[in-house]
C-alpha positions as CSV (number, residue, x, y, z in Angstrom):
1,X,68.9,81.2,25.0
2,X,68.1,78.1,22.8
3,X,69.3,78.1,19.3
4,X,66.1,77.9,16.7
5,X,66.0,74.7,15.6
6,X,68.2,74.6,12.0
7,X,65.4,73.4,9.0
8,X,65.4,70.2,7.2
9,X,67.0,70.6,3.9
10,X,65.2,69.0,1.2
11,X,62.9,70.1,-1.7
12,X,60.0,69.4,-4.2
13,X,62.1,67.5,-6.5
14,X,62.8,64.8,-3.8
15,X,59.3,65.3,-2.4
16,X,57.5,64.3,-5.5
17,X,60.4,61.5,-6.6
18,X,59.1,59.9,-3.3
19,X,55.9,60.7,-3.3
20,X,55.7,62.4,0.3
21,X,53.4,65.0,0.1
22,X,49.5,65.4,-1.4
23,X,46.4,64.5,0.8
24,X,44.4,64.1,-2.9
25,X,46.9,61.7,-4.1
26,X,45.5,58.3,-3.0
27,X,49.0,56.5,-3.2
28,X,50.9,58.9,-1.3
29,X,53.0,58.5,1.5
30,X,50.9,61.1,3.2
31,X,47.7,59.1,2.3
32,X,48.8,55.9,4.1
33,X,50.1,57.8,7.1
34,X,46.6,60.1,7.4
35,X,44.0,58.3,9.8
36,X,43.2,61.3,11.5
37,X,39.4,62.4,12.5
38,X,39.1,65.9,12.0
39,X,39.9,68.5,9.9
40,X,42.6,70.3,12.3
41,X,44.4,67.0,12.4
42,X,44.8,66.6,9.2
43,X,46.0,70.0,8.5
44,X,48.3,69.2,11.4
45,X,49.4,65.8,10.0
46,X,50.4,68.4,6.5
47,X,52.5,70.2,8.9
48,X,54.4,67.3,10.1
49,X,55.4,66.4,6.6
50,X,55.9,69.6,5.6
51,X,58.9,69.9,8.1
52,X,60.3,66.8,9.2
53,X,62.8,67.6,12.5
54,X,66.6,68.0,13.3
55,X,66.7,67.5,16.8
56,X,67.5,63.8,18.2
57,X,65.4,64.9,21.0
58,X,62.3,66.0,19.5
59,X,62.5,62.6,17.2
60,X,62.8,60.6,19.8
61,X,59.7,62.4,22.0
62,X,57.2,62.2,19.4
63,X,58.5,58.3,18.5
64,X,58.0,57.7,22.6
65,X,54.3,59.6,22.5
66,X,53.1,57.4,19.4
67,X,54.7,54.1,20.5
68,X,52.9,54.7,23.8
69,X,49.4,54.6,22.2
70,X,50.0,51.6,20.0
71,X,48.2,47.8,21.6
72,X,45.5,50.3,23.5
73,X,43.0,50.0,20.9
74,X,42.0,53.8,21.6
75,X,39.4,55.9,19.5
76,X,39.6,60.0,19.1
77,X,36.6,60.7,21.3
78,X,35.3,64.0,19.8
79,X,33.2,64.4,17.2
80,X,34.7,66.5,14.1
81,X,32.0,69.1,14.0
82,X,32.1,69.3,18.0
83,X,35.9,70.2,17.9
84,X,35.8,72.4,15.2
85,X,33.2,74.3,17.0
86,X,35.2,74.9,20.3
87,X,38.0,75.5,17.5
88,X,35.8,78.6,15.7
89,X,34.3,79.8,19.4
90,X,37.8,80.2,20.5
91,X,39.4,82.2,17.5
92,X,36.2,84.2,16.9
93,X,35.8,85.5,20.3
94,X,38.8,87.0,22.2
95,X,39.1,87.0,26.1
96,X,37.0,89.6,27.8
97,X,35.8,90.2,31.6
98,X,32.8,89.1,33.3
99,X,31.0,92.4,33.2
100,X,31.2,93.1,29.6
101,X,30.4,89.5,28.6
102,X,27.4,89.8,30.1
103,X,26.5,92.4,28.6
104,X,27.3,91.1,25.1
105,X,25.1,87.9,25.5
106,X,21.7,90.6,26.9
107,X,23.0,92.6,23.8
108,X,22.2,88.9,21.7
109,X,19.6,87.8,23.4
110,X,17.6,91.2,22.8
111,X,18.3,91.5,19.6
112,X,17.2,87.5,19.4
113,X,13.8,88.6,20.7
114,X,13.3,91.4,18.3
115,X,13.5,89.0,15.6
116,X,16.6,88.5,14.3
117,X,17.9,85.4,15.6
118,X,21.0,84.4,13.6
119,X,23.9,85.8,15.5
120,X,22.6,84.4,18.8
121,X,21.4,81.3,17.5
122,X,25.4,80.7,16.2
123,X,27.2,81.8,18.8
124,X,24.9,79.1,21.0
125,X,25.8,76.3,18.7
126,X,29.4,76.7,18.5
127,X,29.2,77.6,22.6
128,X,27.2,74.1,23.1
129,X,28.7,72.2,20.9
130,X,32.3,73.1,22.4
131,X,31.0,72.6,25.9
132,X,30.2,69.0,24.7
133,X,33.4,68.0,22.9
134,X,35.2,69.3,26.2
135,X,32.8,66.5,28.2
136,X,34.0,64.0,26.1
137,X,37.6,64.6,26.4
138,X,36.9,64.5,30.2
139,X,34.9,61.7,30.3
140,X,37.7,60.0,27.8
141,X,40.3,60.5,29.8
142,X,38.9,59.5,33.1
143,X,38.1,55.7,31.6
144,X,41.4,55.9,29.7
145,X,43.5,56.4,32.0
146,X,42.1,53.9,34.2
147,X,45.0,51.1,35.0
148,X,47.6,52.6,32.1
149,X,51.0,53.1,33.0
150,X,52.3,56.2,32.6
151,X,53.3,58.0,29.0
152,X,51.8,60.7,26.7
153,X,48.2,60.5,27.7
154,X,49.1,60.9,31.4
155,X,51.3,63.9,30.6
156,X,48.4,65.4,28.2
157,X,45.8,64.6,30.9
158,X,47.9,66.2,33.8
159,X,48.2,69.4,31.8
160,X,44.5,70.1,31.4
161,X,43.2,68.0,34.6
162,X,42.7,71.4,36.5
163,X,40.4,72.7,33.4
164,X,38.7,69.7,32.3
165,X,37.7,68.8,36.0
166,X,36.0,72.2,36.8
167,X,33.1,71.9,38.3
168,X,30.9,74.2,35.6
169,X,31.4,71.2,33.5
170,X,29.4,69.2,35.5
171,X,26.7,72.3,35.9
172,X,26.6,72.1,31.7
173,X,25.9,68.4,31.6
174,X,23.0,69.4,33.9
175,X,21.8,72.5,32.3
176,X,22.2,71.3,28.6
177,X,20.0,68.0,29.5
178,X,17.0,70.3,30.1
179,X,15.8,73.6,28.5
180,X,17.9,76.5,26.6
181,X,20.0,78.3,28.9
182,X,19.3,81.4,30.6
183,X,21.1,84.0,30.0
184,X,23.2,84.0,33.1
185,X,24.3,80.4,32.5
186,X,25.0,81.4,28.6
187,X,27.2,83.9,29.9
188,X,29.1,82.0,32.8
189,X,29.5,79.1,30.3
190,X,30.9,81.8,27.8
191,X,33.3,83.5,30.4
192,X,34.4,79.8,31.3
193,X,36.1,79.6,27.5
194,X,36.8,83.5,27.0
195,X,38.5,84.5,30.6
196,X,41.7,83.2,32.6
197,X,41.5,80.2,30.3
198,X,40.9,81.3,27.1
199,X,44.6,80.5,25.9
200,X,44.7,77.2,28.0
201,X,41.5,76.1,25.8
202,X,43.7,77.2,22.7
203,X,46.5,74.7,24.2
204,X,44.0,71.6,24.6
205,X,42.9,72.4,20.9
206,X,45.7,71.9,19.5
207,X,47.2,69.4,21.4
208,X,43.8,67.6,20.3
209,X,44.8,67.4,17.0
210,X,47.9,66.4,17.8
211,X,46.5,63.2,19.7
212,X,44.2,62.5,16.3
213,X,47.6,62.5,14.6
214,X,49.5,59.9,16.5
215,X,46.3,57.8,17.6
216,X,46.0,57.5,13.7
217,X,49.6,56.8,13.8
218,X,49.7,54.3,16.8
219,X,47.4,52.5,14.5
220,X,48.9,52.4,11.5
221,X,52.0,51.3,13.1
222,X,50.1,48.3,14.8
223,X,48.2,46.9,12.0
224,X,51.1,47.0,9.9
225,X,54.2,45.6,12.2
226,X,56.4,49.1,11.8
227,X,59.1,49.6,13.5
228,X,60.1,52.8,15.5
229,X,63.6,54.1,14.6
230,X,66.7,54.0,17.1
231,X,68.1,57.4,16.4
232,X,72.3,57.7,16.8
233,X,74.5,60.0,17.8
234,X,77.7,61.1,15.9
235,X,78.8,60.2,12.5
236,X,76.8,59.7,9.5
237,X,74.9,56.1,9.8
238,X,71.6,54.3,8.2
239,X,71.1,50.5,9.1
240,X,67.8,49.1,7.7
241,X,66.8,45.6,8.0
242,X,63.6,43.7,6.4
243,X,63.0,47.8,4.8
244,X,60.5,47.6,2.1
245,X,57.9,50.6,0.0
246,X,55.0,51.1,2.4
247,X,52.6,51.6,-1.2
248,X,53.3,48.0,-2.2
249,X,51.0,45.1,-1.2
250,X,53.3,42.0,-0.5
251,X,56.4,43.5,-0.8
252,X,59.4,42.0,-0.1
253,X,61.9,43.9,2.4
254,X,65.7,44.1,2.2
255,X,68.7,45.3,4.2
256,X,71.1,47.8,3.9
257,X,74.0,49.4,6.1
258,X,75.7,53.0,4.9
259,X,78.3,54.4,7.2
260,X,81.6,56.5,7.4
261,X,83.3,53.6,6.1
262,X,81.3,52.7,3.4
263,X,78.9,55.5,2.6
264,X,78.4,55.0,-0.9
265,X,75.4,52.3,-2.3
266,X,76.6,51.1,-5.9
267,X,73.3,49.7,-7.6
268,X,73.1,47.7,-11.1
269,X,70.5,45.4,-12.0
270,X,67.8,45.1,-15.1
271,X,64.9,47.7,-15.9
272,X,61.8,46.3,-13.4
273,X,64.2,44.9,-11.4
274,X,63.0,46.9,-8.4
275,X,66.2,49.1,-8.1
276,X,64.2,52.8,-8.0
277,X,61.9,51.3,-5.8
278,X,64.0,50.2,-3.4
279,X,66.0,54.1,-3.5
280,X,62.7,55.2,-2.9
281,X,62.0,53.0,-0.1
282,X,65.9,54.0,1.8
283,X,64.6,58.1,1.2
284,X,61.2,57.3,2.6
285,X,62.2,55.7,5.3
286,X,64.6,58.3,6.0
287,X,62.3,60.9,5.7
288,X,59.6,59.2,8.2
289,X,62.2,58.8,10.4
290,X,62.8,62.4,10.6
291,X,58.9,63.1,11.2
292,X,59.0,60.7,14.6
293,X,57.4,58.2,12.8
294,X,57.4,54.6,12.3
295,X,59.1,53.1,9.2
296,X,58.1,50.3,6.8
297,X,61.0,47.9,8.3
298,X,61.5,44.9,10.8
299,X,64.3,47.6,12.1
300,X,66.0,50.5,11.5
301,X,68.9,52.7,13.2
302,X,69.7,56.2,11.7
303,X,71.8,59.3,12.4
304,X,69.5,62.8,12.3
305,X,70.7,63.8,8.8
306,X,70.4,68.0,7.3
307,X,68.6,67.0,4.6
308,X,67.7,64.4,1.7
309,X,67.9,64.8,-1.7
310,X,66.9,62.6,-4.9
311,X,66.9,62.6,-8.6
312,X,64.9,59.6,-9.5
313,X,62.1,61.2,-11.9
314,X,63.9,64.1,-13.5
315,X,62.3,66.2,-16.2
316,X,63.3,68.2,-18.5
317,X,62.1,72.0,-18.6
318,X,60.7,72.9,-22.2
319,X,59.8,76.7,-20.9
320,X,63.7,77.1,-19.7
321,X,64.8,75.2,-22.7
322,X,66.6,72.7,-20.7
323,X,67.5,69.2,-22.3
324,X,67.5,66.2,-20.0
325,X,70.8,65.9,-19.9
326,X,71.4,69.5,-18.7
327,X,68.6,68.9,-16.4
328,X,70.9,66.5,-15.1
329,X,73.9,68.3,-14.9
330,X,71.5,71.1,-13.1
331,X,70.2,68.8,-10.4
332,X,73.8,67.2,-9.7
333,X,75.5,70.6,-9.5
334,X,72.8,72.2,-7.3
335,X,73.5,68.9,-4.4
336,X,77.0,69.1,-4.9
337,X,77.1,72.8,-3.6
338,X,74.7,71.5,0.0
339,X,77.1,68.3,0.3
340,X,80.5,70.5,-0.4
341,X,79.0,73.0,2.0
342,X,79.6,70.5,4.8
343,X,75.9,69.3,5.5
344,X,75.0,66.5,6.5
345,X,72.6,64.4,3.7
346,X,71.5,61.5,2.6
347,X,72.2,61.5,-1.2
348,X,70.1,59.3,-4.2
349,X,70.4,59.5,-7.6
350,X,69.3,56.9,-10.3
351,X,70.8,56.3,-13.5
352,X,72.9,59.4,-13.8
353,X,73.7,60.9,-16.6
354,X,71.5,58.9,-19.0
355,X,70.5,61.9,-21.6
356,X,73.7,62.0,-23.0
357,X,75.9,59.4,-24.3
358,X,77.6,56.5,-22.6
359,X,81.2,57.6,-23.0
360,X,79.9,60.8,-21.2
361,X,77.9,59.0,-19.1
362,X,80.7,56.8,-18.2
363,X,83.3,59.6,-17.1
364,X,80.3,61.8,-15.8
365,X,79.3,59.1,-13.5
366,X,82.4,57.7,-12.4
367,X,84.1,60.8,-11.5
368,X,81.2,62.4,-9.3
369,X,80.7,59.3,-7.4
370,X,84.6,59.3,-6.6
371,X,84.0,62.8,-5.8
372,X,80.8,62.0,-3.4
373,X,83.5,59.6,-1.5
374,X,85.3,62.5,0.0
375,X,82.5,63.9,2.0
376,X,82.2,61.0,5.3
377,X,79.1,62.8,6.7
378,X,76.9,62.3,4.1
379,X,75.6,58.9,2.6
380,X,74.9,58.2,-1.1
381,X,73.7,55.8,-2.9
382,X,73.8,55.7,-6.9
383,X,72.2,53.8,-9.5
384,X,73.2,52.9,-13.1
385,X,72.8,50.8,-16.2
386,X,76.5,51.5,-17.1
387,X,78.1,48.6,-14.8
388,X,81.2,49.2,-16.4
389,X,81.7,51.7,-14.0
390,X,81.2,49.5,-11.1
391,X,84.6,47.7,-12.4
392,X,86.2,50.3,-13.0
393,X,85.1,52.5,-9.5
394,X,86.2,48.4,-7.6
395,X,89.6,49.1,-8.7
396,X,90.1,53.0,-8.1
397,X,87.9,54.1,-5.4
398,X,87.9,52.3,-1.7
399,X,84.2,53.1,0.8
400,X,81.4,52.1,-2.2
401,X,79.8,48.8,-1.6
402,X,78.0,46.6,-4.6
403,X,75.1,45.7,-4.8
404,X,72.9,44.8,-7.6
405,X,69.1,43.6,-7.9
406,X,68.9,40.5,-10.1
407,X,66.3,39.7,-12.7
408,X,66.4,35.4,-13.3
409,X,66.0,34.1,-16.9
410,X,63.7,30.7,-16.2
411,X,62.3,29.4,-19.6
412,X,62.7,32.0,-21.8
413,X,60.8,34.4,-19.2
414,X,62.2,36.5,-16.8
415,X,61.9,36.6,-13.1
416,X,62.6,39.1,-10.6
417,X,63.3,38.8,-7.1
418,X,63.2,41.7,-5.7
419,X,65.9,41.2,-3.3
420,X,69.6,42.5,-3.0
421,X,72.2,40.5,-4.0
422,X,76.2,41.4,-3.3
423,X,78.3,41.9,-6.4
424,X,77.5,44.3,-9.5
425,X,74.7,43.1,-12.3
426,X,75.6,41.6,-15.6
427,X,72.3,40.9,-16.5
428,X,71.5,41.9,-20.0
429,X,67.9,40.8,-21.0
430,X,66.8,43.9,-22.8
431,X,66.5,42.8,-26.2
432,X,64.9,39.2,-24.7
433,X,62.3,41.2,-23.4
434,X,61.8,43.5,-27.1
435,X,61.2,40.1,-29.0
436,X,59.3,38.7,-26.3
437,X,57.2,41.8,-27.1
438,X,57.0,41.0,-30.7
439,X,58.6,44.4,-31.4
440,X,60.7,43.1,-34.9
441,X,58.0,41.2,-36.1
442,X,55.9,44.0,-36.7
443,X,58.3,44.9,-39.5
444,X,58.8,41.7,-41.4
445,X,59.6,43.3,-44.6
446,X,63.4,44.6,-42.8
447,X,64.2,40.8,-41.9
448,X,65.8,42.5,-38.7
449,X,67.8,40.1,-36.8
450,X,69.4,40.3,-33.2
451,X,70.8,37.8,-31.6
């Protein structure tokens, strides 16, 4: 017997520091991914993201069935309010026998004639309607498939050829150009989607959505040059290349390789530098990754990871009467407990430790990211103002690698660059930016002065 497949550890502090999840939120990751057609594909899609897979295996299926679909300039065939009415036919009605289906549609029809019309007339709309969006899928199919080599459409196609070729299909197509149908034909159309094949239908349904999911996908993916993952085997291991935030128009990609040997991201560099969005863009792509899905990246190669974590936009909690500093010291103790329990994560945390003081800060910082060192499995990556601790971590601690994002200081302006630079950050232009702000002249009468 197969093991259940184990869950993918993560949470809604990561999910919201990434901005994964929310169909309403126009700049979500969601959003961007979400092309789909009809309503049980979206709610599908939500599923997906929801919870992202632990099985090389099943990644590397639903990767294959998107990629498949890409360059074939394909269209979901069925209209929304067709599908959803094969969808409400099949879960309102359960499978019965010839005999007493009959009966049932007389019972309708007669109580049609005596007037009251609104149960018959429904059941025929949702009975029609579902008939039609099956002829479509048939029809789509046959001209699809025409001359493509074999992949996910084939596979779908060859598990519902049998029901999608019968030929009361082709009787409908007849009957529903011309008048109402009788009631015989009602009922043999009705015993069609409620007998032997009532859970087949179920089957197609959903794997319907499922193909509004990926076509959506496929597309996305085209348009916007993504790249599939190459998912590894064995020890802990994320190589990106050209990886950059999928919500940013003209953004400029970077590379990055964690491993066993080096599984620890040291990252300095200015305020606006682009240092959280760059975390952001290593957790997304993970997290995509996970889903079967292609990444914002030229390339990418990852290990199937337990879990991701983050701590990018921590609050504090006024109702618990948490400071942000213990907030801190809350979020860091609760992913030290999954990554000391042997799991296998990908780790982020930005600026750590900044509610409390720098000596604090200093210690604080340096001493769990020596701690985070120890556990090969999992890969971290850590930012922080206090580069002091790079120096200090360069002379003490062996498996980190340096990094910093620079900011340029061109003519009493600054200029960022967005791209990752070897070596830790000495930039300092804080206070170049407060007077470039005009922040001390609005107190003339204190003569500050700063150099």
């Amino acid at each position: 017997m197969n093991k259940e497949a184990r869950s993918f550890c993560t949470d809604r502090q990561t999910t919201e520091d990434l901005n994964l999840l929310g169909k309403y939120k126009t700049d979500s990751i969601f959003s961007l991914y979400n092309r789909t057609r009809t309503k049980g594909g979206e709610k599908l899609l939500e599923t997906y993201f929801q919870h992202p897979l632990t099985e090389a295996a099943a990644i590397e299926e639903r990767q294959r069935s998107i990629s498949s679909l890409v360059s074939k300039a394909l269209a979901f065939p069925v209209e929304e309010k067709e599908l959803e009415a094969l969808e409400q036919y099949l879960t309102s009605f359960a499978p019965v026998g010839k005999v007493k289906l009959f009966t049932e549609v007389l019972k309708r029809r007669s109580v049609a004639l005596a007037g009251m019309k609104e149960e018959q007339d429904h059941v025929y709309t949702l009975l029609t309607e579902g008939l039609k969006a099956l002829l479509k899928l048939r029809d789509w199919f046959r001209g699809t498939l025409t001359g493509m080599e074999s992949g996910y459409l084939q596979k779908l196609t060859g598990r519902y050829s049998a029901l999608l070729e019968n030929k009361l299909l082709d009787q409908f197509e007849a009957h529903i150009a011309g008048d109402r149908l009788s009631v015989m034909q009602q009922s043999k159309y009705e015993s069609f989607l409620r007998g032997d094949n009532h859970e087949t239908f179920n089957s197609l349904l959903r794997d319907c959505y499922e193909l509004d999911v990926f076509l959506g996908v496929a597309q996305l993916m085209e348009e916007n040059n993504y790249c599939c993952p190459v998912i590894l085997h064995g020890k802990a291991l994320l190589k990106l290349k050209g990886a950059y935030h999928p919500g940013l128009k003209k953004a400029i990609g970077n590379d990055l390789q964690l491993d066993a040997r080096q599984n620890m991201l040291f990252l300095t560099g200015a305020n606006m530098a682009g240092k959280s969005t760059f975390m952001k863009t290593i957790g997304i792509c993970c997290y995509l990754a996970h889903l079967g899905f292609p990444v914002p990246a030229k390339e990418m190669e990852t290990s199937v990871y337990d879990g991701l974590y983050s701590s990018i936009n921590l609050p504090d909690n006024i109702s618990k009467g948490y400071s942000h500093f213990y907030a801190e010291v809350l979020r860091v103790k609760e992913v030290a407990k999954e990554v000391a329990a042997g799991k296998k994560l990908l780790i982020i945390f930005d600026e750590l430790f900044k509610g409390t003081n720098v000596k604090d800060a200093f210690d604080a910082t340096s001493g769990v990211a020596r701690a985070m060192l120890d556990y090969k499995q999992s890969l971290f990556v850590l930012s922080t103002h206090i580069v002091e601790v790079g120096a200090l971590l360069q002379k003490e601690a062996v498996g980190i690698q340096y990094k910093y994002m620079p900011s340029l200081l061109e003519a009493n302006a600054t200029r960022y660059t967005y791209t990752l630079q070897e070596g830790i950050s000495d930039d300092r232009h804080g206070m170049m930016i407060i007077r470039q702000e005009g922040i001390f002249d609005l107190f003339p009468s204190k003569k500050l002065r700063y150099s």
